[in-house]
C-alpha positions in Angstrom: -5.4 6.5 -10.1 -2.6 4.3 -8.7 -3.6 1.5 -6.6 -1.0 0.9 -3.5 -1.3 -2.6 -1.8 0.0 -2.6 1.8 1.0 -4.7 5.1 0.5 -2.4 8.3 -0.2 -3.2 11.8 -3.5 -1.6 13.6 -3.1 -0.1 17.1 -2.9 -3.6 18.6 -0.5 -4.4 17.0 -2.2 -6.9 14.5 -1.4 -7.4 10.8 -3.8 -6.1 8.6 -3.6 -6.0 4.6 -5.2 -4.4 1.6 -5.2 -1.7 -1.0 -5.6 1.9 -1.2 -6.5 4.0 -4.6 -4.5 7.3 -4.1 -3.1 10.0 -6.7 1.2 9.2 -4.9 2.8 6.8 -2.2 2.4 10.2 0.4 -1.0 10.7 -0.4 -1.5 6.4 0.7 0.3 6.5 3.4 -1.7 9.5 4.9 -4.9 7.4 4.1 -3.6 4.8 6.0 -2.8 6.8 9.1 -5.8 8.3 9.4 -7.3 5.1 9.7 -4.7 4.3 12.7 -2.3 2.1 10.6 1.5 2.2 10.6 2.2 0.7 7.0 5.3 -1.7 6.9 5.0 -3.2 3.4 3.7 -0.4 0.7 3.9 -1.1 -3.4 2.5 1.3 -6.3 0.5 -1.1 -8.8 -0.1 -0.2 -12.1 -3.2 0.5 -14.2 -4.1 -2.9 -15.7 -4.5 -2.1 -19.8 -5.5 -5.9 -20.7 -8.7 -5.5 -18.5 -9.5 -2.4 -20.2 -8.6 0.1 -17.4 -11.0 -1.4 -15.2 -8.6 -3.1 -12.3 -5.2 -2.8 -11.2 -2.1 -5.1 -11.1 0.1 -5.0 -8.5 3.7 -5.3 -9.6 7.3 -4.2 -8.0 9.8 -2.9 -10.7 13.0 -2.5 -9.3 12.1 -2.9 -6.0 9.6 -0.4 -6.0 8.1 -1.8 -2.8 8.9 -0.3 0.5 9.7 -2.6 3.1 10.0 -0.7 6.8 11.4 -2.5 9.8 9.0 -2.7 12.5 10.5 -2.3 16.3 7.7 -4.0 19.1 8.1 -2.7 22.4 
C-alpha cells in the first residue's frame, strides 16, 4: 500500500506533517479529513524494494506532488 506524506493545517490553523498508508490519493485525503485536516502539500511515495518491502520512500516524479494554495481569513 502506498504511503502519502502530507503538509495540512488543523482547525487552528497550525501546520502539522506526516504520512498516511492508503490504497489512492482520494482514499488519503479522506483519512486526513476525518481527522479535521485540510491537506495543502500531498505526495504518493513508493514501495521501497532495497529495504525489502518493509518501508517506503517518498519521491515526486513529474511533479507528482500536489501543492494547494491555502486562503487565511
Amino acid at each position: 500500500m502506498p504511503r502519502f506524506s502530507y503538509v495540512a493545517v488543523d482547525v487552528d490553523g497550525a501546520e502539522r506533517s506526516g504520512s498516511v498508508d492508503a490504497r489512492d490519493e482520494a482514499t488519503a485525503r479522506a483519512v486526513l479529513q476525518r481527522r479535521k485536516l485540510l491537506p495543502v502539500r500531498l505526495v504518493a511515495g513508493r514501495e521501497d524494494k532495497a529495504a525489502g518491502g518493509g518501508g517506503a520512500a517518498l519521491a515526486e516524479p513529474g511533479g507528482a506532488g500536489i501543492t494547494l494554495p491555502l486562503a487565511l481569513q
